[in-house]
C-alpha positions in Angstrom: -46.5 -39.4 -61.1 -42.7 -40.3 -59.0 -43.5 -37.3 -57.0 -47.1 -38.7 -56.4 -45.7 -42.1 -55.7 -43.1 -40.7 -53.0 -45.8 -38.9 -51.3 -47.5 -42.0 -51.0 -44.4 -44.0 -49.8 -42.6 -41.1 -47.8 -46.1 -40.4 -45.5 -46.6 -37.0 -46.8 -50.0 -37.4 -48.3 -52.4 -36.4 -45.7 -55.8 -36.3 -44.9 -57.7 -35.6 -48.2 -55.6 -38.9 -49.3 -57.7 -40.8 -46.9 -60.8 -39.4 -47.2 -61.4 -40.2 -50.7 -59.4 -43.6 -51.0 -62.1 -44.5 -47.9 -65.1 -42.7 -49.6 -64.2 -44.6 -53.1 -63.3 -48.3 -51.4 -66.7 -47.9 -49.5 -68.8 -47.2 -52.9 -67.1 -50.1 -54.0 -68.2 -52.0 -51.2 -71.8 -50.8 -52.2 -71.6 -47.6 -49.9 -71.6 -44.7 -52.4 -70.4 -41.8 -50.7 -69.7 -43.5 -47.2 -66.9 -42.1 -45.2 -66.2 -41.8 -41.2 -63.2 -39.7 -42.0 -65.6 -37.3 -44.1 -67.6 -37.2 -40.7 -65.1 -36.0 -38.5 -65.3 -32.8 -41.1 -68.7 -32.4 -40.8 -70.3 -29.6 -39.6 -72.3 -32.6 -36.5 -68.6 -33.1 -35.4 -66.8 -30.1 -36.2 -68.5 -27.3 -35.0 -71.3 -29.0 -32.9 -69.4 -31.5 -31.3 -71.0 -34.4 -31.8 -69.1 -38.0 -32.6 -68.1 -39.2 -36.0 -70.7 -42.1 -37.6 -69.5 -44.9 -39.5 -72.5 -44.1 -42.2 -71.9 -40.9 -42.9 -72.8 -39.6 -46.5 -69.4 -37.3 -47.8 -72.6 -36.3 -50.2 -73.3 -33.9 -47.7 -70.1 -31.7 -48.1 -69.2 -32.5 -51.9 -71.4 -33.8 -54.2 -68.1 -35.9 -56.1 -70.7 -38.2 -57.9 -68.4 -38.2 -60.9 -65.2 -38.9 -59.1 -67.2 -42.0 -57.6 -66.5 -43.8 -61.2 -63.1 -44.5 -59.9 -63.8 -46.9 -56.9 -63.0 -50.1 -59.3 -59.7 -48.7 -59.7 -59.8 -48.6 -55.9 -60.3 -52.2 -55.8 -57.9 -53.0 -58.7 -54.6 -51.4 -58.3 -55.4 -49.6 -54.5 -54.1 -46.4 -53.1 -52.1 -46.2 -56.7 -55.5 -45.2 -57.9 -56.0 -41.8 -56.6 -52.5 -40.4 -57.7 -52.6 -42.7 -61.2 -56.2 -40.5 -61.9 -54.9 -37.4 -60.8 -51.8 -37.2 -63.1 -53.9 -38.6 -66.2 -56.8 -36.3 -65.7 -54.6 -32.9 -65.3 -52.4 -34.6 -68.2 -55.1 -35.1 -70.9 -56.6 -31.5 -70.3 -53.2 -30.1 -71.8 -53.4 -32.7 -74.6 -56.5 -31.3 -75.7 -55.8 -27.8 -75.0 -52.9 -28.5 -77.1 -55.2 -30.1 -79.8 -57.0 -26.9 -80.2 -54.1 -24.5 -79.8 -52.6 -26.2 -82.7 -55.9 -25.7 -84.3 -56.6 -22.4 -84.4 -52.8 -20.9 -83.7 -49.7 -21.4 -85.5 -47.7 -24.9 -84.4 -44.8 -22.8 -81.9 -47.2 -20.6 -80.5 -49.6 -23.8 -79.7 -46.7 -25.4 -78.4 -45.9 -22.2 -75.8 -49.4 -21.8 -74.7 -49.2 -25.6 -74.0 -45.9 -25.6 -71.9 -47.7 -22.2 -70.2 -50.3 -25.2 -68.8 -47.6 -27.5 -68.0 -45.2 -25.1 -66.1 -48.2 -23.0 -64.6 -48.6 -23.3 -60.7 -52.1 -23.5 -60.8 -51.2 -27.0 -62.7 -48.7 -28.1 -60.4 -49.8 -27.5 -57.3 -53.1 -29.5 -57.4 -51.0 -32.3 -59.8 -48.9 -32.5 -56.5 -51.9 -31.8 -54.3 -53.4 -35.1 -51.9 -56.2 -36.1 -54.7 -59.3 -33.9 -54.6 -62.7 -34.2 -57.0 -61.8 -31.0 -59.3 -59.0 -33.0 -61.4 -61.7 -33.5 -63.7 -62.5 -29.1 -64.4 -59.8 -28.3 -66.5 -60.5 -31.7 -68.9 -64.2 -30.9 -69.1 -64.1 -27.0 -69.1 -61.5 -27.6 -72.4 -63.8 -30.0 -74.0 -67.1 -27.6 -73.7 -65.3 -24.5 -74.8 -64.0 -26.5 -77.9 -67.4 -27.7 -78.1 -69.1 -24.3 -78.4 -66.3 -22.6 -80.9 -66.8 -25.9 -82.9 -70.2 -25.9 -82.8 -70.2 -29.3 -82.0 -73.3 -29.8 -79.5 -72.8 -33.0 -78.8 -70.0 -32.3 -77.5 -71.0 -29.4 -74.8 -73.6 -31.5 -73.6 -71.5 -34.8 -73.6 -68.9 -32.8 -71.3 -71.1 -30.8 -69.7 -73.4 -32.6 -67.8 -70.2 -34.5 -66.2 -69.1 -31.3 -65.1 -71.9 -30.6 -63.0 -71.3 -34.2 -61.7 -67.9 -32.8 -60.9 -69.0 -31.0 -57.5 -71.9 -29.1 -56.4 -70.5 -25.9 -57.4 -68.6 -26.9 -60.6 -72.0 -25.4 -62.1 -70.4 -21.8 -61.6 -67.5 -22.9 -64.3 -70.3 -24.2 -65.8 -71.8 -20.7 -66.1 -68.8 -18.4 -67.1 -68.5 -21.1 -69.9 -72.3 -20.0 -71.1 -72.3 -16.0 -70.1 -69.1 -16.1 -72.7 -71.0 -18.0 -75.5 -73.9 -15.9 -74.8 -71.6 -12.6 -75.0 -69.0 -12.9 -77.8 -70.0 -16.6 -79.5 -72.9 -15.1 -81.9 -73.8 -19.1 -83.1 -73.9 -20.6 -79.9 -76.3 -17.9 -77.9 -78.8 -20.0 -77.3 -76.8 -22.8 -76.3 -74.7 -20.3 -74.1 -78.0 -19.5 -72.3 -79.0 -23.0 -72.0 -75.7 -23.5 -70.1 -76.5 -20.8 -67.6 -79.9 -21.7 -67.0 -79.0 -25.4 -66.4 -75.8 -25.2 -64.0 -78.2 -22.0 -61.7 -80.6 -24.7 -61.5 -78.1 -27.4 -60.5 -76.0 -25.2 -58.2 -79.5 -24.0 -56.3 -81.1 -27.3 -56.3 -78.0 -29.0 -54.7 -77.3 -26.5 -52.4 -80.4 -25.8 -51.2 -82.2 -29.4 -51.2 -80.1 -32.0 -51.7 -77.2 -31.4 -49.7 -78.9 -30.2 -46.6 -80.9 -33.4 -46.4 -78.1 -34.8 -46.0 -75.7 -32.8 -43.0 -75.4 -28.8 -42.2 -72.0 -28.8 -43.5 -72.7 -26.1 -46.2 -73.9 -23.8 -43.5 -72.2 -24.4 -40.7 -69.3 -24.7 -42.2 -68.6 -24.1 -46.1 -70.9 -21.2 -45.7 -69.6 -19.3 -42.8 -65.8 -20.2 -43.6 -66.2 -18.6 -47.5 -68.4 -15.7 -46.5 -68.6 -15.1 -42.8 -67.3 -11.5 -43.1 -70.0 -10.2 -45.5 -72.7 -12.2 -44.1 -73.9 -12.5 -40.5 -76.6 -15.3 -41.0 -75.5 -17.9 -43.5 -78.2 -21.2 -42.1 -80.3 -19.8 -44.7 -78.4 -20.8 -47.5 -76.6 -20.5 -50.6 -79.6 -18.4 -52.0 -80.0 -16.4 -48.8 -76.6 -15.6 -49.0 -76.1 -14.5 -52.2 -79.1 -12.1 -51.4 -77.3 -10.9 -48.3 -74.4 -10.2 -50.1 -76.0 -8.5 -53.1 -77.7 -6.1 -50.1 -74.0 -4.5 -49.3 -72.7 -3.5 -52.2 -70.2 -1.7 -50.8 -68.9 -4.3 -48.7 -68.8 -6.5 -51.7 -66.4 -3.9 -53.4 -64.4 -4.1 -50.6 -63.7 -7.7 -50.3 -63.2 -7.9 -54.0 -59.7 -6.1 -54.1 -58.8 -6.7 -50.0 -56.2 -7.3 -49.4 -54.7 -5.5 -52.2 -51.3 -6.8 -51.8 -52.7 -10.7 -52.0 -55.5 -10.1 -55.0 -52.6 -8.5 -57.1 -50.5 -11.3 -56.1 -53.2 -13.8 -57.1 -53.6 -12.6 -60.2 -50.0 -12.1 -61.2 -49.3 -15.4 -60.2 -52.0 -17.0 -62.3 -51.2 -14.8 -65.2 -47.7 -15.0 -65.6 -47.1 -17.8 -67.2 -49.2 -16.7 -69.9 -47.0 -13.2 -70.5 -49.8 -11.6 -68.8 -52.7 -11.8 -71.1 -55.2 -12.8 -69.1 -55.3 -9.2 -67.5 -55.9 -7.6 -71.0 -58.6 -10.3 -72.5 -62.3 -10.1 -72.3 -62.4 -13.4 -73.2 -60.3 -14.8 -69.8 -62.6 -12.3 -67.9 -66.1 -13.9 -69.3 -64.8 -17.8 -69.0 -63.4 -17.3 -65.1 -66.0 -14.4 -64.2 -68.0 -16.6 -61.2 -65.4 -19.0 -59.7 -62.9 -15.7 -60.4 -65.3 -13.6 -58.2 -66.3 -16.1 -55.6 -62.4 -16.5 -55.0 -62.1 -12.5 -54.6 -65.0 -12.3 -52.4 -64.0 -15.5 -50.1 -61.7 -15.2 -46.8 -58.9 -17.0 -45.4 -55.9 -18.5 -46.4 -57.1 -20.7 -48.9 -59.1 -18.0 -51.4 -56.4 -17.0 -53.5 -53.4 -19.8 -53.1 -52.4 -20.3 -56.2 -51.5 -23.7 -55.4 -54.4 -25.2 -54.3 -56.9 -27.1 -56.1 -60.0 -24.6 -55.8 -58.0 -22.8 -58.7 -58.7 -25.7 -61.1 -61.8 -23.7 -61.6 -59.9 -20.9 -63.3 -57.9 -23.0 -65.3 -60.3 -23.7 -68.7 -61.3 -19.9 -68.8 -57.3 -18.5 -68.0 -56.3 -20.4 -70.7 -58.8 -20.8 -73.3 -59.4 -16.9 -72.9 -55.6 -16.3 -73.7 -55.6 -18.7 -76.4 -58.4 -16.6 -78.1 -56.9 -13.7 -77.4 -53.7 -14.6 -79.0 -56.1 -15.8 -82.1 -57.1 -12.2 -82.3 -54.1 -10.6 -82.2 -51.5 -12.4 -84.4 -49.1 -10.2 -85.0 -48.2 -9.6 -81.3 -46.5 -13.1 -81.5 -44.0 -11.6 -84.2 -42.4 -9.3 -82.0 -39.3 -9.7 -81.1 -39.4 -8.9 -77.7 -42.3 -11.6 -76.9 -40.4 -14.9 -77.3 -37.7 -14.1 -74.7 -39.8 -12.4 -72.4 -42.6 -15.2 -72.2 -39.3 -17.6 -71.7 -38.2 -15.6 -68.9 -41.9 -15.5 -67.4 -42.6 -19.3 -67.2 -38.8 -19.7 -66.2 -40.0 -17.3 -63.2 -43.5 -19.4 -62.6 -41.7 -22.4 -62.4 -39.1 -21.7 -60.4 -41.5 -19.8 -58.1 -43.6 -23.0 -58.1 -41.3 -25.3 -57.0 -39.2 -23.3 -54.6 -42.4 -23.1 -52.7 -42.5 -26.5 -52.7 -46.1 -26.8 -52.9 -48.0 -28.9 -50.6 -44.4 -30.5 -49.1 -44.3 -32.6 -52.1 -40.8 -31.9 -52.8 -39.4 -31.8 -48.8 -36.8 -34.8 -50.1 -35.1 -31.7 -52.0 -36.4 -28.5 -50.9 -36.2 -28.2 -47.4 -39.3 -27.0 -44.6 -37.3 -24.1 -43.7 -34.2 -22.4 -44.7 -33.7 -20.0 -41.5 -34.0 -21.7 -39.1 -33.0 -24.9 -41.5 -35.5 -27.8 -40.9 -34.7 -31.2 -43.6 -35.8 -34.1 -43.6 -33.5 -36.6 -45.4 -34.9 -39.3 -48.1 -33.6 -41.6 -45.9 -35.0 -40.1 -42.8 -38.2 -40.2 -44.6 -37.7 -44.1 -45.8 -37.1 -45.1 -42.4 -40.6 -43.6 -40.9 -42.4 -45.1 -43.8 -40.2 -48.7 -42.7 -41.8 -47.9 -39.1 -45.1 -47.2 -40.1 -45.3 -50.1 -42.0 -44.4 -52.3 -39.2 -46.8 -50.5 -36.7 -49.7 -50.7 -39.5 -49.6 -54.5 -40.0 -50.1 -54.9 -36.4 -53.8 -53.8 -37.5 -56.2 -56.4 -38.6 -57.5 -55.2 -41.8 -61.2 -54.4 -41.0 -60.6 -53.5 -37.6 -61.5 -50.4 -36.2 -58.8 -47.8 -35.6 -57.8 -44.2 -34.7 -55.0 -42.4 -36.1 -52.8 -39.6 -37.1 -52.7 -37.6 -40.5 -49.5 -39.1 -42.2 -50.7 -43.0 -40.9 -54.5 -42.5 -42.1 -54.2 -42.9 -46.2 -52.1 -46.9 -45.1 -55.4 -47.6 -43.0 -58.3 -46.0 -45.2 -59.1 -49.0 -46.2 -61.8 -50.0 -43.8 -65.3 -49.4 -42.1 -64.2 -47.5 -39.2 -61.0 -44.8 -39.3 -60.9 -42.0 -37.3 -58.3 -39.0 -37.1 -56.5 -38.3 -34.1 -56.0 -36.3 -32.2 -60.1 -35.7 -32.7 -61.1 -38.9 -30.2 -61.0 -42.6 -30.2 -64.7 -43.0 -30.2 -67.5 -43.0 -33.5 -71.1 -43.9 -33.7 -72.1 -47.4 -35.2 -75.2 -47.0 -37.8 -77.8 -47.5 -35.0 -76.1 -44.7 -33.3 -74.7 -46.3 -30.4 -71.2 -45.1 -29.4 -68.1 -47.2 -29.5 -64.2 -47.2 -29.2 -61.7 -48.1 -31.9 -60.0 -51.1 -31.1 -56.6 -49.8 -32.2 -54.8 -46.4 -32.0 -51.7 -46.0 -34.2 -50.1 -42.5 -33.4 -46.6 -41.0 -34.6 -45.9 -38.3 -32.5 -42.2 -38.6 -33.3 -43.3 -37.8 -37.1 -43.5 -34.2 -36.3 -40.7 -33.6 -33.9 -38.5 -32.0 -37.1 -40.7 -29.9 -37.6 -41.5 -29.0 -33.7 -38.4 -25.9 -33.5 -40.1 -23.9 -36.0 -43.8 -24.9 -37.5 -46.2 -23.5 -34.4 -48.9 -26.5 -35.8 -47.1 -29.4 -36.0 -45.7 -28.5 -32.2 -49.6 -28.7 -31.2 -50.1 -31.3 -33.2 -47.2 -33.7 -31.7 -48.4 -32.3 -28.0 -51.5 -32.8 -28.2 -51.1 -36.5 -29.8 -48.7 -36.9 -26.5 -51.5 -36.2 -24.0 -53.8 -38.5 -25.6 -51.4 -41.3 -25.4 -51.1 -41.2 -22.3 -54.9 -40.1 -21.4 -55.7 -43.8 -23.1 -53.6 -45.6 -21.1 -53.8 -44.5 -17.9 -57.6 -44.5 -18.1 -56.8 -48.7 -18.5 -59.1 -48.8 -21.7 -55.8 -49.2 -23.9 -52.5 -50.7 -23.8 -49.4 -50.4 -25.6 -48.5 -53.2 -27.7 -45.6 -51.1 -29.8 -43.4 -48.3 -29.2 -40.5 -48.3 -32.4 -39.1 -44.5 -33.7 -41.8 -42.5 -32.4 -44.3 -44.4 -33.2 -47.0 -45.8 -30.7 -49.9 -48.4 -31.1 -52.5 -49.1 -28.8 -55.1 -51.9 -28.4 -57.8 -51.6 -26.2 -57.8 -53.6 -23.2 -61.7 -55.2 -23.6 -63.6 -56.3 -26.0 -66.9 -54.3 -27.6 -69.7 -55.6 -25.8 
């Protein structure tokens, strides 16, 4: 939660930051689902070109409704809200993985398998992540499972239909979770099946009717981006796809192990703080078998980061699986050999995990780059944050305004915010065009980083041109320069 809190304060939580503390303050407002920063990632703006709207529906990418239950802590307590729900959530799931660990295993084996969560990467990084809607997988994956080897039925349904709530494709988690009751929980079968049946109906329904009503995000972007390379059509849909895809086998087989080097490294990573089990158990490979294979079949950078948030979807099955697993096989614990070894493995996950300082979280103590060295100072970082906040009250609170990723989650918080350097101009709900009436840009932000990181040299280059492109055109002027940091107003009023 202090590492959350410094993000916050230091201007390094980003975008997503935004997005949802926007998307949450406008359902409070009465706008469920309303965000303009959502639109300038929608498939209209992004790969057709069009301009950001004001009304845009974020139902159209993610359909977050359960993470929409948070906007009156939004209201209450503000941007503290999406870190303060982020901890808790990722928190209580070890508390009850830890309640059924101690359950089923002996008290210091519960307690490893438990610090295993804790220390794990695929725990840290989205703890430390800008907040995203699948905080809530691991809590309701742990509660279903313990559900269906309890037998208690309320209790999978009570957790389960949130967990569709969670996103439009939380129903695949949804699924492992049934395919292993149906496989290797005898009593719970028919339950198992149910489970199946309902999150395929929930995942094809979304996906295929509710979603596209709404934008072409899922196929011209989500779509293409995930499976581009085994599919050459994607606007025909999830189920289209899938077809597609079942059509090359072969290719399939292919994408599932390449690159070699990453997949191994994937899985290493995600089972090494568990001594490796998960490789060995049929009951890790049942609970993680879709999102595990949608992961393995996706491209680009994000598939297999262990880091990222996406692997919240392996978390319940990785460790519920090993927890079984070590149920089954009690005298493995009694070896001598295991205790140390298991030490030495989450001492390695840890360290690996925070030496790769995931998601810039830890920059105050871990620096960018070690060759060439790039660090930025806590009190370099205090004093951008004392110069954003100067150039951010300049802003009336509901006005309209464009700017950067590091400014955006201080001015979320309003009807109209747009990213830079994407334009200075959004669609009103009639869809007439208009200008922001501020643009707050920190160009000096990036110039640390400029020597070595290709992106944020773009970034800080292509926030320069702008600048300047505003004011010479006369629409804007500059009413504050301080540290690197510009604001504009524009010159004339909307008409």
């Amino acid at each position: 939660m202090l590492v959350q809190i410094w993000r916050l304060e230091s201007l390094t939580a980003t975008y997503d930051q935004a997005l949802f503390l926007q998307e949450l303050w406008s359902t409070a407002q009465g706008r469920p689902f309303e965000s303009s920063l959502s639109s300038v990632l929608s498939g209209a703006v992004a790969v057709h070109g069009d301009l950001p709207r004001i009304d845009y529906l974020h139902l159209g990418q993610h359909a977050n409704a359960l993470t929409l239950l948070a906007a009156p802590l939004v209201v209450w307590i503000g941007p503290w809200a999406l870190p303060l729900l982020q901890v808790t959530l990722l928190t209580a799931a070890g508390l009850v993985f830890w309640r059924v660990a101690s359950r089923y295993l002996n008290q210091a084996l519960a307690l490893r398998l438990t610090c295993a969560y804790y220390l794990s990467g695929a725990v840290i990084g989205p703890m430390l992540e800008n907040f995203h809607d699948l905080i809530w997988l691991p809590l309701l994956g742990f509660l279903v499972i313990e559900g269906l080897l309890e037998r208690r039925w309320w209790q999978v349904a009570c957790a389960a239909l949130p967990l569709l709530l969670v996103r439009e494709d939380s129903g695949l988690v949804l699924f492992s979770l049934g395919l292993w009751a149906v496989v290797r929980r005898p009593g719970a079968r028919w339950v198992g099946a149910a489970l199946m049946l309902l999150s395929l109906v929930w995942v094809v329904v979304m996906t295929t009717a509710i979603q596209p009503s709404f934008d072409s995000s899922l196929s011209d972007r989500f779509l293409q981006e995930k499976f581009g390379h085994l599919v050459d059509d994607v606007s025909g849909g999830t189920v289209q796809v899938v077809l597609a895809m079942l059509r090359r086998p072969g290719a399939l087989l292919a994408a599932l192990v390449s690159p070699p080097g990453t997949t191994l490294g994937f899985l290493l990573a995600l089972s090494l703080p568990l001594l490796l089990v998960p490789l060995v158990s049929i009951d890790v490979a049942l609970l993680v078998s879709a999102p595990l294979l949608v992961a393995l079949l996706s491209q680009g950078r994000t598939a297999l980061a262990v880091n990222l948030r996406y692997v919240l979807a392996l978390v319940p099955g990785l460790y519920m699986g090993s927890l079984l697993w070590w149920k089954a096989h009690p005298g493995f614990w009694q070896q001598r050999w295991v205790r140390p070894a298991w030490t030495g493995a989450l001492s390695l996950a840890l360290t690996l995990a925070l030496v790769g300082n995931p998601h810039r979280s830890l920059s105050a103590i871990v620096p960018d780059s070690f060759v060439p060295w790039v660090h930025v100072s806590p009190a370099q970082m205090l004093s951008r944050r004392a110069a954003a906040l100067k150039a951010v009250a300049l802003v009336p609170p509901q006005a309209s305004v464009a700017a950067d990723t590091p400014l955006l989650p201080l001015l979320a918080r309003r009807e109209v915010a747009i990213r830079l350097p994407n334009g200075v101009q959004y669609r009103d709900r009639d869809g007439a065009t208009f200008s922001v009436d501020w643009v707050v840009a920190y160009p000096g932000y990036y110039t640390p980083m400029v020597p070595v990181f290709r992106e944020e040299a773009e970034m800080q280059r292509l926030l320069l041109d702008q600048l300047a492109s505003l004011q010479a055109s006369g629409e804007y002027r500059q009413v504050h320069q301080d540290r690197g940091l510009v604001v504009l107003r524009r010159a004339q009023a909307q008409p």
